[in-house]
C-alpha positions in Angstrom: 2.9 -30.7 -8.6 1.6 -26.8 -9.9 4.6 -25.5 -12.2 6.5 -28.6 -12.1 4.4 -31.7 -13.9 3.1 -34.9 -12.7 4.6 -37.4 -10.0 4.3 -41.1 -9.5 5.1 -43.7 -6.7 5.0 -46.9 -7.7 5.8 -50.3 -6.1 6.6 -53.5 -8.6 8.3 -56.2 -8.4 10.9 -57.5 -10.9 11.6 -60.7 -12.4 14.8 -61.8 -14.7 13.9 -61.5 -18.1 15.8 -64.4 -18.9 14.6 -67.1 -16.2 11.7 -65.3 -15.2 12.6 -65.7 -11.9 12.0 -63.2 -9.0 14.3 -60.6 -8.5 13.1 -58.5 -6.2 11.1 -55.7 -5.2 11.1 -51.8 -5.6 9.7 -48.7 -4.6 9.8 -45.2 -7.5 9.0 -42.3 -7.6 8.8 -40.5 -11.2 8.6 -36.9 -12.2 7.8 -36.3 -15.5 8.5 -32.5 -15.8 6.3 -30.2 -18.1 8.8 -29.3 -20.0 9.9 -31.7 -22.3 12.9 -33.2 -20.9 13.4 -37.1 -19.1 11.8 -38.0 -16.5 13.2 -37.9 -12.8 13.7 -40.9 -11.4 14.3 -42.0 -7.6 14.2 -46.3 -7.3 15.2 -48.3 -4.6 15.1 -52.3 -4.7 15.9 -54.7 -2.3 17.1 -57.8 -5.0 16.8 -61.7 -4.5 19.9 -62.4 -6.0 23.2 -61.0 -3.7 25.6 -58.9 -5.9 28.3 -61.7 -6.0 26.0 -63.5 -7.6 24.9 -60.3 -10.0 29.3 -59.8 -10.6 29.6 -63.9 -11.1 26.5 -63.5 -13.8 28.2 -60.2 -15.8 31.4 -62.1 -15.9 30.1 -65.5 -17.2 28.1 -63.6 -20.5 31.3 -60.7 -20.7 33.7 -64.2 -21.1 31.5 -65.5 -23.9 31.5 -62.8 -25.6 35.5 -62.6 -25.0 36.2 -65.7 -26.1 34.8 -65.6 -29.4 37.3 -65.7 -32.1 35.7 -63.6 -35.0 33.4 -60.1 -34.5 29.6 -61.3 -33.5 27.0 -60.2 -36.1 23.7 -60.7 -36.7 20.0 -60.0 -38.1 16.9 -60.0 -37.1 17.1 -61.0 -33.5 14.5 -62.5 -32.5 13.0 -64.4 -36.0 10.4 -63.5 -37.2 9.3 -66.9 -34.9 10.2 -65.2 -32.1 13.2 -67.5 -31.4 17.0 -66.6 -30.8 19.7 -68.3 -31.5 21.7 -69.5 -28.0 25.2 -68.1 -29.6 23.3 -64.6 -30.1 21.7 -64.3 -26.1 24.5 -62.7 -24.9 24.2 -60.2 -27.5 20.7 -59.8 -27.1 21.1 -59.9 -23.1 23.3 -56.3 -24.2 20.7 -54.7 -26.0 18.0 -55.0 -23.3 20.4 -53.3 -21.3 21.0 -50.9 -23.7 18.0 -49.8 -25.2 16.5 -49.9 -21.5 18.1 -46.0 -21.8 17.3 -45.1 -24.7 13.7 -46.0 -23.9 14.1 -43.9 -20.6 14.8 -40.7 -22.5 12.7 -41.1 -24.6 9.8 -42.0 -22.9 7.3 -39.6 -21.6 3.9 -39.5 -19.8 1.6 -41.0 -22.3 4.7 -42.9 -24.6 6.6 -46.0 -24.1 8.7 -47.8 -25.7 9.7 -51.7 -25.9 12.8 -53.3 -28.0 10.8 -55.2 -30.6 13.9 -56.2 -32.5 17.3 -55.9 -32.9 17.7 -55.8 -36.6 21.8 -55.8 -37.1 24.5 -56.1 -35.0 28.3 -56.0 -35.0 31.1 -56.4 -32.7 34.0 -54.2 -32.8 37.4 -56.1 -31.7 39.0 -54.2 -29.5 43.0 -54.0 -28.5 41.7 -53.3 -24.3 39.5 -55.1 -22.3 36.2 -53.5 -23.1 33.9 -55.4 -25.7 31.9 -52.9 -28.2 28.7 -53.3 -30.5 27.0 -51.6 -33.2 23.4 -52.2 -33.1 20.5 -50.9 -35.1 17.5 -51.5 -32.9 13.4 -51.6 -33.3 11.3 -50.0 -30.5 8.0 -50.3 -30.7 5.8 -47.0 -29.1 3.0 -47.2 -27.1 0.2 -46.0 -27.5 1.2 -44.9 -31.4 2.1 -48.4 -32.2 5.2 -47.0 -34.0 8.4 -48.6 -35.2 11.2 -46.4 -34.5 15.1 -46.9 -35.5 17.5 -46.4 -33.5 21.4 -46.9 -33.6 23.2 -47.5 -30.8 27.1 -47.6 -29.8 27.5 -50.0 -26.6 30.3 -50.4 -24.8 30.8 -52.8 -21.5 33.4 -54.3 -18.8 32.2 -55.7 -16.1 32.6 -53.5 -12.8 31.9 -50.4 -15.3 28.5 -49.0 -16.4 27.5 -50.4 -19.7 27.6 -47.0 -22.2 25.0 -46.1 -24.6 25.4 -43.4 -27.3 22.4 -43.7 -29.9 20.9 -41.6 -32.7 17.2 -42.3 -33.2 15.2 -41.8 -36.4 13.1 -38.7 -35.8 9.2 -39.4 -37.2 9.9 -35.8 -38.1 11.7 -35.8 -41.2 14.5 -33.7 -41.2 15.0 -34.0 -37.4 16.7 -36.2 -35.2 17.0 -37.2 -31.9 20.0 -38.9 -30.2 22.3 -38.4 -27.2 26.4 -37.8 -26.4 26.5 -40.4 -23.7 24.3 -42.3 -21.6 25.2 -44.9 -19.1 23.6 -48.0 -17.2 24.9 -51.3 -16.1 24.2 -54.4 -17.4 23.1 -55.7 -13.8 22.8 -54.8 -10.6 20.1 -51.8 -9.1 20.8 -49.4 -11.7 20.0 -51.4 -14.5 16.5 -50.5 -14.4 15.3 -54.3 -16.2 12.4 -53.6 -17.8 12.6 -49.5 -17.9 10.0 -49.4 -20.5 8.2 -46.2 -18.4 
């Protein structure tokens, strides 16, 4: 599009990251703008899975989180092996969903990103109902094949978009990148599964 950058419609379909199951289909269009700024992005998806289901999902993972008795933490998720621990899924489940927006600003026309690792993370109790995590997290850019940190501050109840505020490590030294405030969801059409642009 003359003066306004490059645009992209693009049908996929989606699949659970956990189960690998179907999940539906979408239609997108995406915008990346000359200037340097996100890209725009219109989906639509018609889902396998009703949202009852998608709500009964959210609550089952937010209650296992809730009913743990200490702060979560941990390193290095997955091993080295590739393997995660099953009490650390639902933390892991939170950084997908997470990250999924930081790699959505970030991204542009010839970079990606993917979460390669989480490499620390700790729960904040909380005195409402809202669960909170520190996490420092790995992407790894395409086509650079780059490692960049990020921190990220995540915050979720179900029924309320997950939010993301993160502070990336700038390959620039002396620069950095970050954002105020981003939200998502952890389920549902606006999470985006798999938003690695």
């Amino acid at each position: 599009i003359p003066d306004s950058g490059h645009k992209y419609y693009l049908q996929f379909s989606t699949e659970d990251y956990r189960t690998g199951e179907d999940a539906g289909n979408c239609l997108a269009t995406v915008l990346y703008p000359k200037k340097k700024s996100p890209p725009v992005v219109s989906i639509k998806c018609s889902h396998t899975k009703d949202q009852k289901e998608i709500q009964e999902e959210d609550n089952r993972l937010y209650q296992r989180i809730r009913h743990q008795t200490k702060p979560i933490t941990g390193n290095n998720i997955p091993d080295s092996y590739g393997n995660i621990e099953p009490a650390l899924e639902p933390v892991w489940a939170l950084a997908v969903a997470g990250s999924s927006s930081i790699m959505w600003e970030k991204s542009t026309e010839n970079l990606g990103y993917f979460l390669a690792q989480v490499k620390s993370v700790k729960q904040w109790m909380r005195k409402d109902d809202f669960i909170e995590f520190d996490y420092t997290v790995l992407l790894h850019e395409i086509p650079t094949q780059e490692i960049i940190s990020c921190h990220m501050r995540l915050t979720w109840l179900p029924g309320h978009p997950l939010q993301v505020k993160h502070f990336c490590a700038s390959e620039n030294p002396g620069i950095e990148d970050g954002s105020g405030a981003e939200s998502g969801s952890a389920a549902g059409p606006s999470a985006q599964k798999g938003a690695n642009v």
